[in-house]
BADOLUM-148566 format. One record per residue (C-alpha): residue number from 1; residue in one letter; x negated, z, y negated. Coordinates in nm, 3 decimals, always signed. Example, Ala and Ser with C-alpha at 12.3 -4.5 7.8 and 13.67 -1.06 7.14 Angstrom:
BEGIN
atom kolpa 1	voti A	x -1.230	z +0.780	y +0.450
atom kolpa 2	voti S	x -1.367	z +0.714	y +0.106
% end
This chain:
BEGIN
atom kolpa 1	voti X	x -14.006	z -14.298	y +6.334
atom kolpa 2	voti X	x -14.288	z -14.149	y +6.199
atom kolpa 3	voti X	x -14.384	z -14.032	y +5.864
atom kolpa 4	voti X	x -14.476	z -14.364	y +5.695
atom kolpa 5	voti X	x -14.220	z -14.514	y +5.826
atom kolpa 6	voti X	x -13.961	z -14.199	y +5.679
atom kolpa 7	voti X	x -14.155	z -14.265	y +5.350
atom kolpa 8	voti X	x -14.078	z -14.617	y +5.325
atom kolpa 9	voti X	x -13.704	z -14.650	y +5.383
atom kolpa 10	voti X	x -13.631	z -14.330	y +5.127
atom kolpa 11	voti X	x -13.926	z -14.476	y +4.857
atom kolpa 12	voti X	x -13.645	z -14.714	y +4.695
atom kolpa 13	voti X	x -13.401	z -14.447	y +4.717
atom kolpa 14	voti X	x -13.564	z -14.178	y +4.549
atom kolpa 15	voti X	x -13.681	z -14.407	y +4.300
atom kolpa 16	voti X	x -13.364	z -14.504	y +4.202
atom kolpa 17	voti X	x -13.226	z -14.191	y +4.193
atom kolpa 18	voti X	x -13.504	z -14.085	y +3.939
atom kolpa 19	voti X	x -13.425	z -14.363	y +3.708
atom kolpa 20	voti X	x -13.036	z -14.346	y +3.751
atom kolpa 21	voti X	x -12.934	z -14.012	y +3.831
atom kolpa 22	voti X	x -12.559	z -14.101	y +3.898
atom kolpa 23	voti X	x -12.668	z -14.319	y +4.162
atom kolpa 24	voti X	x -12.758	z -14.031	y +4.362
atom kolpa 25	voti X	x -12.407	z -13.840	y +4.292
atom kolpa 26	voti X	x -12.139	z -13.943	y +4.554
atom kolpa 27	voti X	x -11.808	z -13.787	y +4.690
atom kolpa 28	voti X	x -11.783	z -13.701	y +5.078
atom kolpa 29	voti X	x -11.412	z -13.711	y +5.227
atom kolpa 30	voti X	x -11.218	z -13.589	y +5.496
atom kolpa 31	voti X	x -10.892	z -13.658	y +5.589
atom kolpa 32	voti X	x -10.625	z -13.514	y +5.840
atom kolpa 33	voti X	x -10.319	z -13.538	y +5.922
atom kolpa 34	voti X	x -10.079	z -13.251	y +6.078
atom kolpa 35	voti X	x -9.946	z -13.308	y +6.439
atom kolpa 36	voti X	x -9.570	z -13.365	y +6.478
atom kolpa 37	voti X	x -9.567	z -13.169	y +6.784
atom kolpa 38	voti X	x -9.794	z -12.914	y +6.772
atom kolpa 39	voti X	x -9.980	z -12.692	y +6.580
atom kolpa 40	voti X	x -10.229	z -12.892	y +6.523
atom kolpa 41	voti X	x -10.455	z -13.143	y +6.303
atom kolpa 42	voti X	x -10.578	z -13.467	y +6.353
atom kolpa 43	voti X	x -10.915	z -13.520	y +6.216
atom kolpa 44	voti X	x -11.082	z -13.895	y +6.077
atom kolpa 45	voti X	x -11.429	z -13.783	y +6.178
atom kolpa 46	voti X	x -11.605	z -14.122	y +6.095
atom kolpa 47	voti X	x -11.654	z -14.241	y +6.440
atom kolpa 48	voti X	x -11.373	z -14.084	y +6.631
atom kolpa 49	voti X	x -11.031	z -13.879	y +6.597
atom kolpa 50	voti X	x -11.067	z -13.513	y +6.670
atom kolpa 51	voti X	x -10.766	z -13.325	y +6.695
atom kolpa 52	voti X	x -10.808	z -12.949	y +6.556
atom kolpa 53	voti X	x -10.555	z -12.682	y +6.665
atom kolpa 54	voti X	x -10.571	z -12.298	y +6.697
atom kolpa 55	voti X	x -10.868	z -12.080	y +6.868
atom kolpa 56	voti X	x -10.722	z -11.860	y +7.179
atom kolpa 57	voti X	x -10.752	z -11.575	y +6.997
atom kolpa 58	voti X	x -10.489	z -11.679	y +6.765
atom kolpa 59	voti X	x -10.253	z -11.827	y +7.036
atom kolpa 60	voti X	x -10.395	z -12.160	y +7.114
atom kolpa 61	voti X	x -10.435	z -12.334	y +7.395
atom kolpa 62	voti X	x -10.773	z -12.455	y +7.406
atom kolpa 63	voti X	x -10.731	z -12.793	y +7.425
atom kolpa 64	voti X	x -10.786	z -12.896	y +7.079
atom kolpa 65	voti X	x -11.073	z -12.831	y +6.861
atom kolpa 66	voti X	x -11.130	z -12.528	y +6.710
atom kolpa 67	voti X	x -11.211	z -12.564	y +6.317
atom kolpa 68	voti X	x -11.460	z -12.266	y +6.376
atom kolpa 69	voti X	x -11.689	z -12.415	y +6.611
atom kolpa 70	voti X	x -11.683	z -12.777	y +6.418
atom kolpa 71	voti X	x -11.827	z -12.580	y +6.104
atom kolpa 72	voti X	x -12.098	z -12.427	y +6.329
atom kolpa 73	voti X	x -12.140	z -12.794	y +6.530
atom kolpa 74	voti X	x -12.161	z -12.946	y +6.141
atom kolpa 75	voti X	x -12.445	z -12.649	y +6.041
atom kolpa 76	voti X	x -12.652	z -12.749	y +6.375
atom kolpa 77	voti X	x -12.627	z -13.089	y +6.365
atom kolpa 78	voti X	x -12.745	z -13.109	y +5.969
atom kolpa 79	voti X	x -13.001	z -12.854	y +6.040
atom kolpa 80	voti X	x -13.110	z -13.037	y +6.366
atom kolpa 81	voti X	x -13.155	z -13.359	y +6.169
atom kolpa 82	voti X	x -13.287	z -13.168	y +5.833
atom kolpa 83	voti X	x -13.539	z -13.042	y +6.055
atom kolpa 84	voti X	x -13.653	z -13.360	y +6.236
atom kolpa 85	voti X	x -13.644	z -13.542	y +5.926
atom kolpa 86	voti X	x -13.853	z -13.245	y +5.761
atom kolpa 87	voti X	x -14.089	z -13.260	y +6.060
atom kolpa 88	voti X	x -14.158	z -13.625	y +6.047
atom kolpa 89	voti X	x -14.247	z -13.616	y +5.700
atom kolpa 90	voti X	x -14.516	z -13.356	y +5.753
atom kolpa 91	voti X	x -14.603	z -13.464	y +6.035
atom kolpa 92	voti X	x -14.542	z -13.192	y +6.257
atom kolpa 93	voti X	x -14.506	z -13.293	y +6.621
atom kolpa 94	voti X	x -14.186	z -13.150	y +6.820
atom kolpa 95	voti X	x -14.175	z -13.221	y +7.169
atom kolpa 96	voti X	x -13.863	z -13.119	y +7.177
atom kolpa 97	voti X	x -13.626	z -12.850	y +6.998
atom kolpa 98	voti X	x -13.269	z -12.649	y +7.058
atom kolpa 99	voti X	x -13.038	z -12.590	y +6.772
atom kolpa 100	voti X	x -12.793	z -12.338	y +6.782
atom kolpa 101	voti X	x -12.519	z -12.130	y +6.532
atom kolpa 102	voti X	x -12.348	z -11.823	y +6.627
atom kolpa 103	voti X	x -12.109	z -11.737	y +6.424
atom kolpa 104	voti X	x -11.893	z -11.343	y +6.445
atom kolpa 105	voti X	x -11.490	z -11.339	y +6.355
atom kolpa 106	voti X	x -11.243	z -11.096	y +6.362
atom kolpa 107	voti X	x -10.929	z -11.267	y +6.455
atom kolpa 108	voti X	x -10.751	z -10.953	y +6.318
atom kolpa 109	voti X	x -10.825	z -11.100	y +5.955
atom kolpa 110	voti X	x -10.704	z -11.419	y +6.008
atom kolpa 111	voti X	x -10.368	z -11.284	y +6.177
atom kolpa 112	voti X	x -10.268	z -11.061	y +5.906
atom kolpa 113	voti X	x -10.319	z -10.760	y +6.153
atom kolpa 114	voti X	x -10.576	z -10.585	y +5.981
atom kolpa 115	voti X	x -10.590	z -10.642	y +5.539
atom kolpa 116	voti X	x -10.916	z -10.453	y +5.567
atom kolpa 117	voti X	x -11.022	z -10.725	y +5.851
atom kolpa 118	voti X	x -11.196	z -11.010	y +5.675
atom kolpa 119	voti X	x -11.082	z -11.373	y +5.732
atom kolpa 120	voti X	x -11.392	z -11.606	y +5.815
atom kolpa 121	voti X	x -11.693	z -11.544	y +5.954
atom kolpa 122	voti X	x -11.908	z -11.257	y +5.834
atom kolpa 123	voti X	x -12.189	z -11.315	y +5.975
atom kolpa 124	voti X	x -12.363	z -11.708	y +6.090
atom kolpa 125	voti X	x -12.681	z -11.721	y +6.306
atom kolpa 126	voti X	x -12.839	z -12.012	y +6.277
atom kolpa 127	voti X	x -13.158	z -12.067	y +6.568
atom kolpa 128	voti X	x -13.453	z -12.340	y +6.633
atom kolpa 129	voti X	x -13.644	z -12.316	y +6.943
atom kolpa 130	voti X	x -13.905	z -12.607	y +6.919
atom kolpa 131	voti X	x -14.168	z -12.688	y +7.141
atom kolpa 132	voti X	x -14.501	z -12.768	y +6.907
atom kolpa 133	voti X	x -14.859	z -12.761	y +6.902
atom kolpa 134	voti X	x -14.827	z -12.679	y +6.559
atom kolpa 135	voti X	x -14.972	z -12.394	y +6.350
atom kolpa 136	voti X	x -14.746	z -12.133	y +6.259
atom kolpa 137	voti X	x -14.810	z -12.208	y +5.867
atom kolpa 138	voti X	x -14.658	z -12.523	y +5.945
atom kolpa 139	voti X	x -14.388	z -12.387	y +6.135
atom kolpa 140	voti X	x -14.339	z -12.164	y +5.796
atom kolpa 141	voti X	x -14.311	z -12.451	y +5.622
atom kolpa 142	voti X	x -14.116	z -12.670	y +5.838
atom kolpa 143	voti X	x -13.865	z -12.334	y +5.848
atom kolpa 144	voti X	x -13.848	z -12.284	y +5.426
atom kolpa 145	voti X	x -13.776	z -12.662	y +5.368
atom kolpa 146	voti X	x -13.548	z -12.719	y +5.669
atom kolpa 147	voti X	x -13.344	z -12.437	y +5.480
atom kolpa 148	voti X	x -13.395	z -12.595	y +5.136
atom kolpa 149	voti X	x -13.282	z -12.894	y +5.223
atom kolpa 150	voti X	x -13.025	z -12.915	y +5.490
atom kolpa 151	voti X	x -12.706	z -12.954	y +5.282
atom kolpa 152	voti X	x -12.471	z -12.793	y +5.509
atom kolpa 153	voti X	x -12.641	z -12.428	y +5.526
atom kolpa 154	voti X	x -12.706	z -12.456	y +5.166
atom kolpa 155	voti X	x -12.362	z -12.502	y +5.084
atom kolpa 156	voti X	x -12.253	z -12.264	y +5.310
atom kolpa 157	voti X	x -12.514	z -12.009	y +5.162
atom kolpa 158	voti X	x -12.431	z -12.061	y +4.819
atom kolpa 159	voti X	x -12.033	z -12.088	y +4.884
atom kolpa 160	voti X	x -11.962	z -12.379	y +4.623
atom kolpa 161	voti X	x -11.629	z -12.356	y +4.404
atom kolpa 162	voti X	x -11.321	z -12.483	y +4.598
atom kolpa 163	voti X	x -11.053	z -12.628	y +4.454
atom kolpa 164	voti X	x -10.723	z -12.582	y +4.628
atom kolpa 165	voti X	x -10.402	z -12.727	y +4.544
atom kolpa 166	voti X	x -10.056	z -12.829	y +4.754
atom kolpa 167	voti X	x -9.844	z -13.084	y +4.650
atom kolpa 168	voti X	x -9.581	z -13.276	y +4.752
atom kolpa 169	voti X	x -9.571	z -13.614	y +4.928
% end
């Protein structure tokens, strides 16, 4: 796809958007439901059912997802396509680009070991390596409006208000 091509599918979009506003305004879901047998959650991922269970670290086994790395796997793969999607718009050639999120725990926080131990990740890294021809002011720019747009590290940046609430079946 190239940038014309970009422009032209989102064109009716955006225009729509502009002249009804609550168009654009939608609610994402995710469901899950807890494992009989283990300590565990199945996931409705959209395409597939991913099964998310406990890291190592806190006692798991490994063979189920940890909830950890699908954040950072949700951060690369909406900044991988936030970037592509960026790039084809400007028209900034890639010949081809890594991803990648680190991400540091301390499993102490999330175990009750340690109350001084946070719980989460304090610090994400989030890394493009791409292979371009391109000038580095378009690199800049490709960088600032990857990060402006990409909705997963902005929400994770700005840490939204969550909601939490248990009830009953």
């Amino acid at each position: 796809m190239d940038s014309t091509a970009l422009r032209a599918l989102q064109a009716p979009l955006k225009d729509r958007y502009k002249s009804d506003p609550k168009s654009a305004c939608i609610t994402l879901k995710a469901k899950g439901t807890l494992d009989d047998a283990h300590i565990a959650c199945k996931v409705e991922t959209g395409r597939a059912l991913a099964t998310a269970g406990l890291h190592p670290a806190t006692g798991g086994s490994g063979l189920e997802l940890c909830s950890g790395d699908m954040l950072l796997e949700a951060l690369v793969a909406c900044a991988g396509v936030t970037l592509k999607a960026v790039s084809t718009a400007l028209d900034i050639p890639l010949k081809s680009g890594v991803v990648s999120a680190e991400g540091d725990l301390d499993f102490r926080g999330t175990l009750g070991v340690a109350k001084d131990a946070p719980v989460g990740f304090a610090q994400i890294r989030l890394r493009f390596e791409v292979d371009t021809d391109a000038p580095q002011d378009k690199l800049d720019q490709l960088l600032k409006l990857t990060e402006r747009y990409c909705v997963v590290y902005q929400t994770i940046k700005s840490g939204p208000p969550v909601e939490v609430k248990l009830t009953r079946a």
